[in-house]
N, C-alpha and C positions, 0 to 999 in steps of 0.2 A: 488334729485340727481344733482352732481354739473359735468360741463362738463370739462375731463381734462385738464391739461394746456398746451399748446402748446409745444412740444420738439424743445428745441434748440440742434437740430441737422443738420448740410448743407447741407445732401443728405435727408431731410425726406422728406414725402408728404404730402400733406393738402388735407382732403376726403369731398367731395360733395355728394349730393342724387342724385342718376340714378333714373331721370323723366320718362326714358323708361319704368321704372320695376311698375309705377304707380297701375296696376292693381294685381301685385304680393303683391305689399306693405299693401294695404287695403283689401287683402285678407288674408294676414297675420295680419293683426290686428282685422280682425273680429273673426277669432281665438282663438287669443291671450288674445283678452278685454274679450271673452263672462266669465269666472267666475266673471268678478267684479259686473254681477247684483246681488250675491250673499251677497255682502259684502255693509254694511250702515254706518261702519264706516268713518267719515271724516277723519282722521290720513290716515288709513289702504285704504280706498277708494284713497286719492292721493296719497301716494307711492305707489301704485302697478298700477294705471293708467301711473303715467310719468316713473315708471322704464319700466314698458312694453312698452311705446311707443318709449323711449331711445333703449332697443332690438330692436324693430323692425326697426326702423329707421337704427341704428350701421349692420342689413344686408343689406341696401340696398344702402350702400356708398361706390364709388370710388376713385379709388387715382388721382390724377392731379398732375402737376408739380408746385412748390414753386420757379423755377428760376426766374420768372422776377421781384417777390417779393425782392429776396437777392441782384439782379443785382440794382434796386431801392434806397433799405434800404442803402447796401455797397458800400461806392463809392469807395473803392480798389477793390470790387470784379470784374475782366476784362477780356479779352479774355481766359488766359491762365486759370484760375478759372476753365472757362466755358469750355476747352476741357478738363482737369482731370475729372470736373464732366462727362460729355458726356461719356469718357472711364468707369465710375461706371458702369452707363445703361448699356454699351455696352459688359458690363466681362462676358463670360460665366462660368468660374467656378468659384468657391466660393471664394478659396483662394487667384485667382489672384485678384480676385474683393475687398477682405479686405485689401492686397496691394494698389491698388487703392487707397482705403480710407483712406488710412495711408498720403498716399502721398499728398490728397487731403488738408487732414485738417495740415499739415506740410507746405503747399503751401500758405494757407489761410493767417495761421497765422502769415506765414513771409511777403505777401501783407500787412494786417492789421501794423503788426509793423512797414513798412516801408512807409505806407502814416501818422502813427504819428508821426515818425520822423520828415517827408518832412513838415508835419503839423505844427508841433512846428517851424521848422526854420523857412518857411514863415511867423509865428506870429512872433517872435523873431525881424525879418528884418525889418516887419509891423511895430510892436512897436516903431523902431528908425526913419524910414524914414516918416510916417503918425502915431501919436498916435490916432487921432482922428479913424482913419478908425480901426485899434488895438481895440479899446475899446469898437466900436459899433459892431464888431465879436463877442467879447467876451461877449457882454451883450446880443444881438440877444438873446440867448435860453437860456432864464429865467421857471424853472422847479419847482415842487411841492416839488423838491426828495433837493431843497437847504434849506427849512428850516426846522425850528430847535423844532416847535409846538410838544408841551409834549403829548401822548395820553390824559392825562386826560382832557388837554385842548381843545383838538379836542372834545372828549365827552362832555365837557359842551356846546360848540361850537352846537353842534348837535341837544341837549336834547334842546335847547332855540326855535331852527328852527322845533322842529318836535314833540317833547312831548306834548302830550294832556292829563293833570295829573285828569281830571275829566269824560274821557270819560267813559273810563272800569268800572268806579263803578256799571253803571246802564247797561251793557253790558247783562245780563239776562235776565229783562226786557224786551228786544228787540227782544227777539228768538221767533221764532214763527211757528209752523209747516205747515203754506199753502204753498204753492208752488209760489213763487215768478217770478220766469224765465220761460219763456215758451218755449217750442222749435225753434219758429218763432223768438223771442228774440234774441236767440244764434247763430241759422243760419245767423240771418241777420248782427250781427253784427262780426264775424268770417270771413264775406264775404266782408265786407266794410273794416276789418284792412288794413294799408296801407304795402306795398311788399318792400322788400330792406333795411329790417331793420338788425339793428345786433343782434345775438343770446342772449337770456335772460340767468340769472344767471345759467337754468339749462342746458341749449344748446338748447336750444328750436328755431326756428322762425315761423315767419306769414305764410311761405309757405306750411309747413309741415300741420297746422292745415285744410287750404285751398284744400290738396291735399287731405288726410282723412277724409277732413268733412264728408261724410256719413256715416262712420264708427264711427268716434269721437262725435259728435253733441250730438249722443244721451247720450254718457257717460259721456259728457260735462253738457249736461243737469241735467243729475243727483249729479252731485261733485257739480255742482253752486248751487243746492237746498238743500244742506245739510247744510253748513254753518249759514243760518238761523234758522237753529234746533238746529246745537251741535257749532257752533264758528268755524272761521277759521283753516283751517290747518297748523302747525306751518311754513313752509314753505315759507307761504305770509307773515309773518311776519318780512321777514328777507330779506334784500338789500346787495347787494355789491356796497361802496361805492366809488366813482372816483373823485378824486380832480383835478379840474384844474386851476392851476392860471392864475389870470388877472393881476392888476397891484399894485406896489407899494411895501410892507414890505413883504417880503416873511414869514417872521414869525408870520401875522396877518392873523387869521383864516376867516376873514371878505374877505380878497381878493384872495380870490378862489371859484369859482363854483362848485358846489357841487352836483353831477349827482349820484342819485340812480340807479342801474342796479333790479328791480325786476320780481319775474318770471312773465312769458307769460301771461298765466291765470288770475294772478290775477290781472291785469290789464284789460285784458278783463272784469274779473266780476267787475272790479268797473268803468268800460266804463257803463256797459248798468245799473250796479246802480243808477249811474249819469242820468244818460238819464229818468231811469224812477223815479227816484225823483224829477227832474225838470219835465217832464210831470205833476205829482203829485200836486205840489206845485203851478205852472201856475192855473191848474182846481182849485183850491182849493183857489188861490188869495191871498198867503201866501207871495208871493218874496216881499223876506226885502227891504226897498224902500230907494231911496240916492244911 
Protein backbone atom coordinates (compact mmCIF):
# COMPACT_ATOMS: atom_id res chain seq x y z
CA UNK A 1 0.00 0.00 0.00
CA UNK A 2 1.30 3.29 -1.29
CA UNK A 3 0.46 6.40 0.92
CA UNK A 4 -1.53 9.19 -0.75
CA UNK A 5 -0.22 12.00 -2.19
CA UNK A 6 -0.45 15.07 -0.61
CA UNK A 7 -3.47 17.53 -1.80
CA UNK A 8 -2.64 20.60 -3.08
CA UNK A 9 -5.31 22.36 -1.48
CA UNK A 10 -4.68 25.91 0.83
CA UNK A 11 -7.16 25.20 3.42
CA UNK A 12 -6.24 21.40 3.85
CA UNK A 13 -4.87 19.63 6.81
CA UNK A 14 -1.82 17.57 7.41
CA UNK A 15 -2.99 14.42 9.97
CA UNK A 16 -0.57 13.20 12.81
CA UNK A 17 -1.04 9.91 15.33
CA UNK A 18 -2.94 10.84 18.67
CA UNK A 19 -0.02 9.40 21.13
CA UNK A 20 -2.91 9.85 23.76
CA UNK A 21 -5.16 7.03 22.19
CA UNK A 22 -1.73 4.70 22.42
CA UNK A 23 -3.56 2.12 24.36
CA UNK A 24 -6.82 2.25 22.10
CA UNK A 25 -4.48 1.83 19.11
CA UNK A 26 -2.77 -1.57 20.20
CA UNK A 27 -5.86 -2.65 21.27
CA UNK A 28 -7.12 -2.25 18.00
CA UNK A 29 -4.51 -4.02 16.44
CA UNK A 30 -4.46 -6.86 18.56
CA UNK A 31 -7.86 -7.35 17.11
CA UNK A 32 -7.42 -6.65 13.87
CA UNK A 33 -3.86 -8.72 13.26
CA UNK A 34 -5.36 -11.84 15.29
CA UNK A 35 -6.50 -13.83 11.84
CA UNK A 36 -3.15 -13.36 10.18
CA UNK A 37 -1.75 -16.42 12.28
CA UNK A 38 -4.01 -18.19 10.00
CA UNK A 39 -2.46 -17.35 6.87
CA UNK A 40 1.49 -18.63 5.78
CA UNK A 41 1.43 -16.98 2.73
CA UNK A 42 4.22 -14.40 2.09
CA UNK A 43 2.33 -12.32 -0.78
CA UNK A 44 -1.01 -12.56 1.40
CA UNK A 45 0.73 -12.61 4.97
CA UNK A 46 2.13 -8.81 3.91
CA UNK A 47 -0.70 -7.20 2.45
CA UNK A 48 -3.04 -7.84 4.94
CA UNK A 49 -0.42 -7.16 7.71
CA UNK A 50 0.53 -3.39 6.29
CA UNK A 51 -3.13 -2.86 4.87
CA UNK A 52 -4.39 -3.43 8.49
CA UNK A 53 -1.85 -1.66 10.14
CA UNK A 54 -2.53 1.35 7.56
CA UNK A 55 -6.61 1.08 9.13
CA UNK A 56 -5.71 0.98 12.09
CA UNK A 57 -3.32 3.54 12.18
CA UNK A 58 -5.74 6.09 9.50
CA UNK A 59 -8.30 5.90 13.10
CA UNK A 60 -6.22 7.14 15.17
CA UNK A 61 -5.02 10.42 13.18
CA UNK A 62 -5.69 14.17 13.76
CA UNK A 63 -5.76 17.09 11.87
CA UNK A 64 -3.14 20.01 12.64
CA UNK A 65 -2.88 23.02 10.85
CA UNK A 66 -0.51 23.37 7.34
CA UNK A 67 -0.30 27.46 7.98
CA UNK A 68 3.15 27.88 8.97
CA UNK A 69 4.13 25.44 6.22
CA UNK A 70 2.50 27.69 3.20
CA UNK A 71 3.55 31.06 5.27
CA UNK A 72 7.27 29.44 4.79
CA UNK A 73 6.92 27.67 1.26
CA UNK A 74 5.02 31.29 -0.19
CA UNK A 75 6.74 34.14 0.11
CA UNK A 76 3.45 36.17 -1.28
CA UNK A 77 1.56 34.31 1.18
CA UNK A 78 0.92 37.63 4.02
CA UNK A 79 -1.16 39.04 6.48
CA UNK A 80 -4.21 39.39 4.32
CA UNK A 81 -3.87 35.28 3.17
CA UNK A 82 -3.84 34.61 6.77
CA UNK A 83 -7.12 36.62 7.84
CA UNK A 84 -9.42 34.91 4.66
CA UNK A 85 -7.86 31.82 5.87
CA UNK A 86 -8.76 32.55 9.72
CA UNK A 87 -12.59 33.63 8.48
CA UNK A 88 -12.63 29.69 6.69
CA UNK A 89 -12.17 28.27 10.39
CA UNK A 90 -14.16 30.64 11.67
CA UNK A 91 -17.62 30.17 9.02
CA UNK A 92 -20.33 28.59 10.67
CA UNK A 93 -22.42 27.79 7.95
CA UNK A 94 -21.55 25.84 5.00
CA UNK A 95 -22.38 28.22 2.33
CA UNK A 96 -20.90 31.17 3.88
CA UNK A 97 -17.76 29.29 4.49
CA UNK A 98 -17.49 27.94 0.49
CA UNK A 99 -17.65 31.73 -0.15
CA UNK A 100 -14.92 32.10 1.93
CA UNK A 101 -13.05 29.75 -0.19
CA UNK A 102 -13.84 31.29 -3.22
CA UNK A 103 -12.42 34.31 -2.04
CA UNK A 104 -9.58 32.85 -0.61
CA UNK A 105 -8.00 31.01 -3.39
CA UNK A 106 -9.22 34.30 -5.79
CA UNK A 107 -6.94 36.38 -3.18
CA UNK A 108 -3.99 33.81 -3.42
CA UNK A 109 -3.83 33.77 -6.81
CA UNK A 110 -3.73 37.38 -7.38
CA UNK A 111 -0.74 37.68 -4.50
CA UNK A 112 1.16 34.82 -6.28
CA UNK A 113 0.66 36.78 -9.84
CA UNK A 114 1.72 39.89 -8.37
CA UNK A 115 5.02 39.04 -6.57
CA UNK A 116 5.96 37.41 -10.21
CA UNK A 117 5.42 40.32 -11.65
CA UNK A 118 7.37 42.47 -8.95
CA UNK A 119 9.73 39.31 -9.42
CA UNK A 120 10.39 39.58 -12.96
CA UNK A 121 10.91 43.39 -12.85
CA UNK A 122 13.38 43.37 -10.19
CA UNK A 123 15.26 40.69 -12.31
CA UNK A 124 14.82 42.71 -15.35
CA UNK A 125 16.36 46.01 -13.46
CA UNK A 126 19.06 43.44 -11.79
CA UNK A 127 20.06 42.40 -15.26
CA UNK A 128 21.08 46.17 -16.35
CA UNK A 129 22.33 47.73 -13.33
CA UNK A 130 24.49 44.17 -11.83
CA UNK A 131 24.55 41.30 -14.46
CA UNK A 132 26.81 39.58 -12.22
CA UNK A 133 24.39 39.59 -9.27
CA UNK A 134 21.34 38.74 -12.43
CA UNK A 135 23.07 35.65 -13.21
CA UNK A 136 24.02 34.19 -9.85
CA UNK A 137 19.94 34.49 -8.92
CA UNK A 138 19.23 32.86 -11.71
CA UNK A 139 21.71 29.99 -11.57
CA UNK A 140 21.22 29.60 -7.57
CA UNK A 141 18.33 26.81 -8.04
CA UNK A 142 19.74 24.35 -10.36
CA UNK A 143 16.99 21.36 -10.39
CA UNK A 144 16.53 17.69 -11.52
CA UNK A 145 13.14 18.86 -13.29
CA UNK A 146 15.92 20.99 -16.10
CA UNK A 147 17.24 18.09 -17.84
CA UNK A 148 16.68 16.59 -20.67
CA UNK A 149 17.78 12.49 -19.52
CA UNK A 150 15.64 9.99 -21.81
CA UNK A 151 13.94 7.29 -19.48
CA UNK A 152 15.78 4.60 -20.96
CA UNK A 153 18.89 6.37 -20.19
CA UNK A 154 18.06 6.65 -16.61
CA UNK A 155 17.43 2.72 -16.76
CA UNK A 156 20.63 1.91 -18.05
CA UNK A 157 21.99 4.51 -15.48
CA UNK A 158 20.33 2.31 -12.76
CA UNK A 159 20.69 -1.25 -13.92
CA UNK A 160 24.81 -0.48 -13.92
CA UNK A 161 24.57 0.84 -10.07
CA UNK A 162 22.22 -1.76 -8.84
CA UNK A 163 21.71 -5.14 -11.00
CA UNK A 164 23.21 -8.12 -9.88
CA UNK A 165 22.61 -10.34 -13.06
CA UNK A 166 23.94 -13.72 -11.25
CA UNK A 167 22.33 -13.60 -8.03
CA UNK A 168 18.71 -14.89 -8.50
CA UNK A 169 19.98 -17.81 -10.41
CA UNK A 170 20.79 -19.74 -7.27
CA UNK A 171 18.05 -17.97 -5.30
CA UNK A 172 16.35 -21.55 -4.35
CA UNK A 173 19.16 -22.89 -3.19
CA UNK A 174 19.13 -20.55 -0.52
CA UNK A 175 15.61 -21.24 1.03
CA UNK A 176 15.58 -22.94 3.89
CA UNK A 177 12.88 -23.63 6.41
CA UNK A 178 14.64 -22.98 10.03
CA UNK A 179 13.76 -20.06 11.55
CA UNK A 180 16.28 -17.57 11.12
CA UNK A 181 15.07 -14.29 13.39
CA UNK A 182 14.16 -14.82 16.66
CA UNK A 183 12.03 -12.64 18.64
CA UNK A 184 14.81 -11.16 20.80
CA UNK A 185 16.20 -10.31 17.13
CA UNK A 186 13.29 -8.10 16.12
CA UNK A 187 12.57 -6.62 19.39
CA UNK A 188 15.97 -5.49 19.74
CA UNK A 189 16.30 -4.11 16.71
CA UNK A 190 12.77 -2.25 16.20
CA UNK A 191 13.78 -0.62 19.52
CA UNK A 192 17.26 0.68 18.37
CA UNK A 193 15.71 2.16 14.76
CA UNK A 194 16.53 5.77 14.97
CA UNK A 195 13.13 8.44 15.54
CA UNK A 196 12.53 11.40 13.07
CA UNK A 197 12.83 9.83 10.17
CA UNK A 198 10.55 10.35 7.12
CA UNK A 199 7.77 8.08 6.14
CA UNK A 200 8.72 4.99 3.78
CA UNK A 201 7.15 4.23 0.36
CA UNK A 202 4.21 2.82 2.17
CA UNK A 203 3.48 5.75 4.91
CA UNK A 204 5.05 3.76 7.35
CA UNK A 205 7.53 5.28 10.31
CA UNK A 206 9.87 4.16 13.14
CA UNK A 207 7.50 5.53 15.60
CA UNK A 208 4.50 3.55 14.75
CA UNK A 209 6.40 0.17 14.90
CA UNK A 210 7.84 1.43 18.42
CA UNK A 211 4.48 2.26 19.70
CA UNK A 212 2.85 -1.38 18.72
CA UNK A 213 5.61 -3.21 19.28
CA UNK A 214 3.99 -5.65 21.49
CA UNK A 215 1.38 -6.25 19.32
CA UNK A 216 3.49 -6.06 16.03
CA UNK A 217 6.90 -7.97 17.03
CA UNK A 218 5.31 -10.97 17.12
CA UNK A 219 3.61 -10.83 13.52
CA UNK A 220 6.91 -9.25 12.61
CA UNK A 221 8.44 -12.18 13.56
CA UNK A 222 6.53 -14.34 11.65
CA UNK A 223 6.49 -12.20 7.99
CA UNK A 224 10.59 -11.97 8.67
CA UNK A 225 10.69 -15.93 8.84
CA UNK A 226 8.74 -16.67 5.73
CA UNK A 227 10.89 -15.09 3.20
CA UNK A 228 13.56 -17.72 3.82
CA UNK A 229 10.99 -20.30 2.84
CA UNK A 230 8.86 -18.94 -0.03
CA UNK A 231 11.32 -15.41 -1.22
CA UNK A 232 10.52 -12.05 -0.66
CA UNK A 233 7.22 -10.17 -0.90
CA UNK A 234 7.00 -8.33 -4.14
CA UNK A 235 6.69 -5.22 -2.31
CA UNK A 236 10.48 -5.10 -1.03
CA UNK A 237 11.38 -5.23 -4.21
CA UNK A 238 10.42 -2.21 -5.34
CA UNK A 239 11.78 1.67 -4.41
CA UNK A 240 10.64 4.98 -5.17
CA UNK A 241 13.18 6.67 -6.64
CA UNK A 242 14.51 10.46 -5.74
CA UNK A 243 17.01 12.38 -7.85
CA UNK A 244 18.97 15.01 -6.62
CA UNK A 245 21.43 16.90 -8.36
CA UNK A 246 24.82 17.96 -7.38
CA UNK A 247 26.93 19.64 -9.92
CA UNK A 248 27.80 20.15 -13.44
CA UNK A 249 25.65 18.95 -16.79
CA UNK A 250 22.30 18.50 -15.79
CA UNK A 251 21.87 16.09 -18.52
CA UNK A 252 24.55 13.66 -17.13
CA UNK A 253 23.02 10.93 -15.17
CA UNK A 254 26.36 10.56 -13.03
CA UNK A 255 25.63 14.02 -11.29
CA UNK A 256 22.80 13.35 -9.35
CA UNK A 257 22.34 11.47 -6.16
CA UNK A 258 20.31 8.93 -6.29
CA UNK A 259 18.17 8.20 -3.01
CA UNK A 260 16.08 4.91 -2.89
CA UNK A 261 12.71 5.51 -0.78
CA UNK A 262 12.16 1.55 0.36
CA UNK A 263 9.54 0.30 2.66
CA UNK A 264 10.08 0.15 6.44
CA UNK A 265 10.44 -3.48 6.98
CA UNK A 266 12.37 -4.36 4.59
CA UNK A 267 15.03 -2.54 5.59
CA UNK A 268 14.67 -3.65 9.06
CA UNK A 269 15.01 -7.19 7.83
CA UNK A 270 18.10 -6.62 5.94
CA UNK A 271 19.51 -4.41 9.23
CA UNK A 272 19.45 -7.57 11.33
CA UNK A 273 20.52 -9.82 8.26
CA UNK A 274 23.42 -7.80 8.22
CA UNK A 275 24.12 -7.94 11.48
CA UNK A 276 23.89 -11.60 11.71
CA UNK A 277 25.84 -12.35 8.68
CA UNK A 278 28.66 -10.37 9.83
CA UNK A 279 28.38 -12.01 13.34
CA UNK A 280 28.59 -15.24 11.23
CA UNK A 281 31.32 -14.63 9.11
CA UNK A 282 33.67 -12.99 12.20
CA UNK A 283 33.08 -16.74 14.01
CA UNK A 284 33.75 -18.42 11.22
CA UNK A 285 37.18 -16.19 9.98
CA UNK A 286 35.71 -15.73 6.58
CA UNK A 287 36.09 -11.51 6.20
CA UNK A 288 37.63 -10.89 2.92
CA UNK A 289 40.92 -9.35 3.83
CA UNK A 290 42.36 -5.85 2.14
Amino acid sequence: MHRDPIENNPYSQKKIFDRNKNNLFLNELKTNLLPLSRIDNIEDLYHNFTSTLSYSINKFLIEVSNSKRNNKTNPWYDKDCKSVRRAIKEAVDESLKMGKIKIYKALTKRKKRQYIHLRQENLLHLSMVAPNKFWRQILTRKSKDNNEIALHDWNSCLKKLYESPNFMDNFETLLTMKEVFSLEDIEFWVNHLANGKAKDIEGFQVEILKIGGPVLIPHIHKLFNQPVKQGFPKPWTESLIVLIFKSGDTNNPSNYWIIMISPLLAKLYSSILEKQLSIWLESEGKWAKG
